[in-house]
N, C-alpha and C positions, 0 to 999 in steps of 0.2 A: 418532316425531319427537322428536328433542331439547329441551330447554329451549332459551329463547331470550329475549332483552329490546330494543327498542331505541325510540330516540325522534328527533322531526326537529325540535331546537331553535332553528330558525332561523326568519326571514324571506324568501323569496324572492320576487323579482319579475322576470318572464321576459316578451320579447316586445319587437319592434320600436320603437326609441323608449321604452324605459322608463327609459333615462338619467335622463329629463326626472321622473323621481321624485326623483332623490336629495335635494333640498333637503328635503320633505318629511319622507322617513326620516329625516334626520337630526335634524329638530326632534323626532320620535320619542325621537330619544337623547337628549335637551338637550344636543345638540352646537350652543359659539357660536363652535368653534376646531378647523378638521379638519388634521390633517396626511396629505397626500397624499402613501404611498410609492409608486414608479414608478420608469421606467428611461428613460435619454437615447435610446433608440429609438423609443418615443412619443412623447415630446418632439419629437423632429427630425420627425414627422407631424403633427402640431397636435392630438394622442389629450390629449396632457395638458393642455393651452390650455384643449381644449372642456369639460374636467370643472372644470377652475378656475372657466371664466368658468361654469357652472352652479351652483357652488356660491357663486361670490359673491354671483350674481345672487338668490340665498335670502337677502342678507343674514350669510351666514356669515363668517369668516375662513379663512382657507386658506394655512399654510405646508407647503414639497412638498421632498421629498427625492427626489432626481432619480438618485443615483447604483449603483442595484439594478446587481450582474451576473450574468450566469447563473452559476448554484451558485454562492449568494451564500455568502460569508464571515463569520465569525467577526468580521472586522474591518468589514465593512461592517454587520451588526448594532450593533455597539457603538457607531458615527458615527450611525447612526439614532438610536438609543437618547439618547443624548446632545443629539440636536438636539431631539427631541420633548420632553425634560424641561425644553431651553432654552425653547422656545417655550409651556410651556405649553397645548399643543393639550388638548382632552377626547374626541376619537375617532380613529382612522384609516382613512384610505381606502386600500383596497387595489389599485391599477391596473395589471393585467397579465397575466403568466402565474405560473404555479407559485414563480420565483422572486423576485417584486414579495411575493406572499402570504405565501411564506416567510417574509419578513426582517419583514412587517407584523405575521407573529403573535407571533415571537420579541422586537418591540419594543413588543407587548403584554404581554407576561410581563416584561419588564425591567423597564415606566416603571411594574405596579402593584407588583411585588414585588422588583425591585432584583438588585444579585448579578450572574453571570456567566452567560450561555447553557449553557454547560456545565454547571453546574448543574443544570438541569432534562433532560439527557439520557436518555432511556429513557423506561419507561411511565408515564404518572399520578404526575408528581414535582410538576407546576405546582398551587399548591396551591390558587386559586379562577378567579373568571372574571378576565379579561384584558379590557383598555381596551376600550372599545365597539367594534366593528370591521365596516367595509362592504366587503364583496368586489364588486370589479367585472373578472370574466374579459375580457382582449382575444383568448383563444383558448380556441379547443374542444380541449381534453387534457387540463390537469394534474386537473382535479376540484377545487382545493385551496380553493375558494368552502364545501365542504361538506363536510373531511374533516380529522381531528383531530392531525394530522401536518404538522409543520413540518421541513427538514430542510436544515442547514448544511453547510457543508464548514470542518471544521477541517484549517487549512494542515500544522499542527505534526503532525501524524498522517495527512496524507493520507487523511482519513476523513472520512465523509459521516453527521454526527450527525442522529440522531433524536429531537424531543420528541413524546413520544405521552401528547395529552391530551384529553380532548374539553372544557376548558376554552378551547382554542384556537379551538374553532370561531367563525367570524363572525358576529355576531349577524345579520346580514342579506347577503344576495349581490343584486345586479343583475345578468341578463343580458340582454342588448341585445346580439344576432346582429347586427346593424348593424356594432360594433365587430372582428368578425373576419372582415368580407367586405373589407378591403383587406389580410389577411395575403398574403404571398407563397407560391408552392408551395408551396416547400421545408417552410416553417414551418404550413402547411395540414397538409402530410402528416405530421412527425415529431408532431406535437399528437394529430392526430386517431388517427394510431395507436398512442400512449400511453393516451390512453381507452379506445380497444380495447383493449387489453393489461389494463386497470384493471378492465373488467369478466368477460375472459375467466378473470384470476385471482383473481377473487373468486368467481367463479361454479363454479370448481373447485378453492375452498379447503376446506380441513377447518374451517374456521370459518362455511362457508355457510351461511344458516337461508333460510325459505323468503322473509320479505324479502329480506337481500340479494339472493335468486335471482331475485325480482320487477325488482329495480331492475339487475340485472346482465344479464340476459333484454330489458329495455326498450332497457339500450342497447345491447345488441349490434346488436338490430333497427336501430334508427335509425341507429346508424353504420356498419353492415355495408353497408346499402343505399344510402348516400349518402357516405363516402371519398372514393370514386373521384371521384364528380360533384362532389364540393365542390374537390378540389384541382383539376380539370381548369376550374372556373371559381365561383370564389371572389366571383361576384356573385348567383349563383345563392343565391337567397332561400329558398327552401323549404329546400334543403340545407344551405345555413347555419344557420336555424333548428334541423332536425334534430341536426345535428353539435353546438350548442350546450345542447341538452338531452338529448342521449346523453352528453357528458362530463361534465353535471351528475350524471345516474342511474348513470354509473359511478363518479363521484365519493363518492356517497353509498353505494354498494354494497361499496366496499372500506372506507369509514370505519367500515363492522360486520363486515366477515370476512376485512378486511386481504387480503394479496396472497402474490408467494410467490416463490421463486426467480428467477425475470426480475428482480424489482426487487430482491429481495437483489446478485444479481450485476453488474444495473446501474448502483448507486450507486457503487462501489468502480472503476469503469471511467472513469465522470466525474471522481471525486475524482483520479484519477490519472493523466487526459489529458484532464479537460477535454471529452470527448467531449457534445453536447447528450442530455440526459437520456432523449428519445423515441429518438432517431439508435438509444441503448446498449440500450434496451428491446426495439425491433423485431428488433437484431441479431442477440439473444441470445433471442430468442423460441422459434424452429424448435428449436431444441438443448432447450429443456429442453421444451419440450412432447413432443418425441417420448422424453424421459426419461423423462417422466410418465403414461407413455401407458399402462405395466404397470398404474397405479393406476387410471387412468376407468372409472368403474362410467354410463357410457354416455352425456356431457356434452358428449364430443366432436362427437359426430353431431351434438347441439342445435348447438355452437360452427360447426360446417361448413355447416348447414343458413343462419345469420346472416349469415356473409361471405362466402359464395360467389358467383362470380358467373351462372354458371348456375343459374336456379331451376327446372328441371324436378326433378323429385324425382329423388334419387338412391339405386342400390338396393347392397344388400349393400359397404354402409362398413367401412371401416377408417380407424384413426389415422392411417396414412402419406397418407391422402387429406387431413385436417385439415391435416399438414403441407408436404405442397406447395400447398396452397390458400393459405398463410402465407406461403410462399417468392414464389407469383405477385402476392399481393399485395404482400408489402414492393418486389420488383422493377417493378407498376405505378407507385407511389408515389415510386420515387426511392431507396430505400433501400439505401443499399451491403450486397454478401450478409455480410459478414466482419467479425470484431473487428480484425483485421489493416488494414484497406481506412478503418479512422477513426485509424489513428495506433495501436496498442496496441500494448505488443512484448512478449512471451513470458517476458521476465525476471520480468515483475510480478506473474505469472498464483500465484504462492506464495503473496506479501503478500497480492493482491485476494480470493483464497480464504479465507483466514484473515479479515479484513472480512467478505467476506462472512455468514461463518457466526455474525457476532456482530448478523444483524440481525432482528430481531421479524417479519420474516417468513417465515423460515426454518420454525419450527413449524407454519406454517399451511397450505407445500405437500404437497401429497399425495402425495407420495413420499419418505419420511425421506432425508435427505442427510447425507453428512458432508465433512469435509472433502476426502479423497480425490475424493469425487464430484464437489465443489465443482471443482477442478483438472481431473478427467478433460473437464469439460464447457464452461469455459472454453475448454481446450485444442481442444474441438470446435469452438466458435464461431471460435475463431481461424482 
């Protein structure tokens, strides 16, 4: 067994109603001025109302930056940034999905050490910890409550920046499954099967140690077994629970062994059409797993054994079984089969290759790539 090191420096608090914590943690922080990042999506449901009036009602302050959009911007960090230093806030609240967190971490890096987000692009540039910080997920997918990865889209480049720090992580995450039982399908499904994705490729990264294996292994279970049931009715309790703590443990599971081709190829997709982040994930899943399939020293069966929906055991597997078992899932869920079928047009597949191979988790899949591969595989998904 390999060397290995890792630690869980957070706070979390998980479970129905634990909303009703956050005044508490916050005194935690000597927080008397929170700024709550968020997006006009919540807002227009009364998601952002109910955490204001909780934290006023601690006595706290509370000014809220409402304008987050998916694959947030270069320029939408910098209008954060800017208002948090206006106001004087002393923590942030993070409310949402992946890209509320985003912009929440990046405007922790800004307001303690100043400078340009670009700046801190790539691994371990951010040079201490960053503003106090409360995650509170409205879905079960991005993980980004527990994982040290913020990531932009720069306009000017068409590219989807990366800060990798684990000074970014939050010092405390809330989950409260309550908050993602009025998700809509659609956003059920691309979520939950981004978490999937999160633990599948961590779980067969070259970076795997036998923790992440532990936490990668926990959520498959959890989410494998309950997807379906959760998007088919997103009141369903027990399964929303689950779904919210399988994207927690997949979350945590890639923050130690990173991820690998899916997410390399799917950032470059988004930056470039916009595509939702889980939509470009799922897409692109089937293609490189069965790329990767030369490489599985036997993870697959574990992987096929989790999301499958027949549990009778099943005898003398193959990889091509993992990959229609992916194909029938993304197709229960709603998932369009093609890069084609979300907007993508073939010119770009050069540019997005070339992004691609410039991203940190490239190293980590188990099948060396280059760029040619990069392109041949794309061109598959298309």
């Amino acid at each position: 067994m390999k060397d290995f090191s890792f630690k869980i420096p957070q706070n979390i608090e998980f479970g129905l109603g634990s909303l009703k914590k956050l005044p508490e943690i916050l005194r935690e922080s000597n927080s008397d001025h929170v700024f709550l990042i968020s997006d006009r999506g919540l807002e227009s449901i009364g998601v952002v109302k109910k955490i204001q009036d909780i934290i006023e009602a601690g006595q706290i302050r509370c000014t809220a930056f409402l304008d987050v959009i998916p694959n947030p911007t270069i320029a939408v960090v910098d209008t954060a940034a800017a208002l948090y230093k206006e106001c004087k806030a002393t923590s942030i609240v993070a409310l949402g999905g992946g890209s509320s967190m985003d912009v929440a971490k990046a405007v922790g890096v800004l307001a303690n050490f100043g400078g340009k987000i670009t700046d801190y692009e790539g691994n371990h540039k951010v040079p201490g910890p960053i503003v106090p910080m409360i995650a509170i997920p409205t879905t079960a997918g991005t993980g980004s409550e527990v994982t040290a990865s913020a990531v932009i889209t720069d306009e000017s480049r068409n590219y989807k920046l990366t800060v990798f720090s684990y000074e970014i992580l939050p010092r405390y995450a809330i989950l409260d499954p309550e908050l993602i039982m009025t998700a809509p399908a659609s956003i059920a499904a691309s979520c939950g099967i981004d978490a999937l994705i999160h633990a599948m490729e961590a779980y067969i990264s070259n970076n795997a140690t036998p923790f992440s294996d532990a936490m990668a292994e926990k959520a498959m279970e959890l989410i494998g077994k309950n997807i379906r049931r959760f998007v088919a009715n997103r009141q369903d309790k027990e399964a929303a629970c689950a779904m919210m703590a399988g994207s927690n443990f997949a979350g945590i599971s890639f923050a130690w062994a990173r991820l690998g081709n899916v997410h390399a190829m799917s950032h470059p997709v988004s930056a470039y059409f916009n595509v939702p982040h889980g939509v470009a994930n799922a897409v692109i899943l089937p293609t490189v797993i069965e790329y990767n399939a030369i490489a599985d020293q036997g993870r697959y069966e574990k992987i096929y054994n989790y999301i499958r929906e027949k549990k009778e055991p099943a005898s003398d597997f193959r990889p091509q079984m993992l990959i229609d078992e992916i194909r029938k899932l993304n197709a229960d869920l709603g998932i369009p089969k093609s890069l084609s079928e979300v907007g993508v047009t073939e010119d770009k597949i050069p540019q997005m290759a070339e992004d691609a191979m410039k991203s940190g988790n490239i190293p980590a899949n188990p099948r060396q790539s280059t760029v040619k591969d990069m392109i041949a595989l794309y061109k598959k998904a298309f």
